[in-house]
C-alpha positions, 0 to 999 in steps of 0.5 A, a space after each residue: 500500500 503506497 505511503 502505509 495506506 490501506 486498500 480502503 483508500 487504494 480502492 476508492 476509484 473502483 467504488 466511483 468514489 475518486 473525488 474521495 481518493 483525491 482528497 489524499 496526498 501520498 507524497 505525505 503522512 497520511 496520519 499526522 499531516 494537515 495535508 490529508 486532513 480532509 481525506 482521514 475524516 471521511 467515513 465511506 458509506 460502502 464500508 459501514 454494515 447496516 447492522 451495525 450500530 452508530 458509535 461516536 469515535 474520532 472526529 478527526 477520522 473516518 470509520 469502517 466495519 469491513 477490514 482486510 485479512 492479514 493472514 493465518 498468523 498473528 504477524 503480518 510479516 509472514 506473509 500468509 494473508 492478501 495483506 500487510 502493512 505496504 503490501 503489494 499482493 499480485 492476484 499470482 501470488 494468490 496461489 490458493 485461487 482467488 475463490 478460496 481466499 478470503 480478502 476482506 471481513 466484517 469486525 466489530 467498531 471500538 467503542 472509543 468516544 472521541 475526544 482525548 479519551 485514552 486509547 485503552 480502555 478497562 472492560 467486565 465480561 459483560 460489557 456489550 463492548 468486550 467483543 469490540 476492543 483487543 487487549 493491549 499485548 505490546 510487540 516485544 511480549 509475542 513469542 513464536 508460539 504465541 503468533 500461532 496459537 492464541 494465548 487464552 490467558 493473555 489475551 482473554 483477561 477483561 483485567 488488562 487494558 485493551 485497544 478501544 478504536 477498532 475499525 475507526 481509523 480506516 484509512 490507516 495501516 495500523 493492525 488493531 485499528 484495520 487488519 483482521 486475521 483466521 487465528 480466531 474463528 468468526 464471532 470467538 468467544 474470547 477477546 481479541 488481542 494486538 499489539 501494534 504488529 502482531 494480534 489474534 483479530 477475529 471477523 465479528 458481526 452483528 449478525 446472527 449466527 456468523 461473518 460476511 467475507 468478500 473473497 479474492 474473486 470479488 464473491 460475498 459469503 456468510 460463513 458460520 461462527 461454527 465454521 470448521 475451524 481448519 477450513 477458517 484458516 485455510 480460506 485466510 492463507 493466499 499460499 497454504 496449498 491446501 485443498 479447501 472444502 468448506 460449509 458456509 
């Protein structure tokens, strides 16, 4: 992605929304720069589900529901998914084909409020918003083992402070905020976790029973939360070489 841009602005001209892509000035930061302040404030209506609720986030920056897919690994820089941060994924690389890649997900949006409110947050079981935040796990505290298996005590544990802006900063290459991965299944009944490279992200929605997924072929489908599992994580790899068999 040119200049840490995510797809959402790379795709804007294929969604007849170019005068929202020229707003952005790449020959700067896209996070930081008053140059793109305009472009970084604007909520796409494409990227917003209808299920989903309203929620007050950044007013300085606009939101999304529908995230790309880093992988079957909670590092990006393995190369497992479509994308990762200054990717330049060519549908070649796709070995696994197109149409048993998954691209894009639904997640669910932080419940930031705005304002200087801190980037974490402290949330009971209970909370509604549990599911939509991701426990703070910094970059330096992930292991080998831990990048490919979720660690239920770290990462589950309404104790630790957690991420509170999921999906509302769309425009930026930062995982918490835009990445999803195949490490959890859909709608996991344990809390995701990330630090500012790594992270367990599981696609959540407000639907019932299971996740919308645009695979790499441009097709939509509703896959359940009971999705086998193997297959879930055979669907978020471009070069697994596996032999995908899947009930969605």
């Amino acid at each position: 992605m040119v200049n840490d841009a995510t797809p959402h602005t790379v795709l804007l001209p294929y969604l007849e929304a170019s005068n929202s892509f020229n707003l952005f000035n790449f020959n700067v930061s896209l996070n930081g720069s008053a140059l793109n302040s305009a472009a970084i404030r604007q909520t796409i209506p494409y990227y917003i589900c209808p299920s989903s609720p309203e929620k007050i986030g950044f007013s300085w920056a606009g939101h999304a529901d529908y995230m790309q897919n880093m992988g079957g690994n909670a590092s990006y820089s393995n190369l497992t998914g479509p994308f990762f941060r200054n990717s330049k994924t060519r549908f070649a690389d796709v070995t696994d084909g197109l149409s048993n890649t998954a691209f894009f997900a639904e997640i669910k949006r932080g419940p930031h409020p705005g304002g200087s409110a801190s980037s974490f947050v402290t949330l009971p079981r209970t909370n509604p918003n549990y599911s939509a935040v991701a426990t703070d796990k910094a970059d330096a505290t992930w292991t080998a083992a831990t990048l490919a298996t979720y660690p239920i005590s770290e990462c589950d544990n309404p104790a630790t402070r957690a991420w509170q802006y999921r999906g509302l900063q769309y425009y930026r290459g930062l995982t918490v905020a835009t990445f999803y991965n195949h490490t959890l299944p859909p709608n996991s009944q344990f809390r995701d976790c990330s630090g500012t490279a790594n992270g367990h992200l599981a696609s959540r929605s407000y639907h019932t029973g299971g996740v919308n997924v645009v695979r790499g072929d441009g097709s939509v489908s509703f896959y359940s939360n009971s999705v086998d599992a193997a297959a879930w994580l055979a669907l978020g790899t471009i070069n697994g070489g596996e032999v995908l068999t899947i009930d969605n």
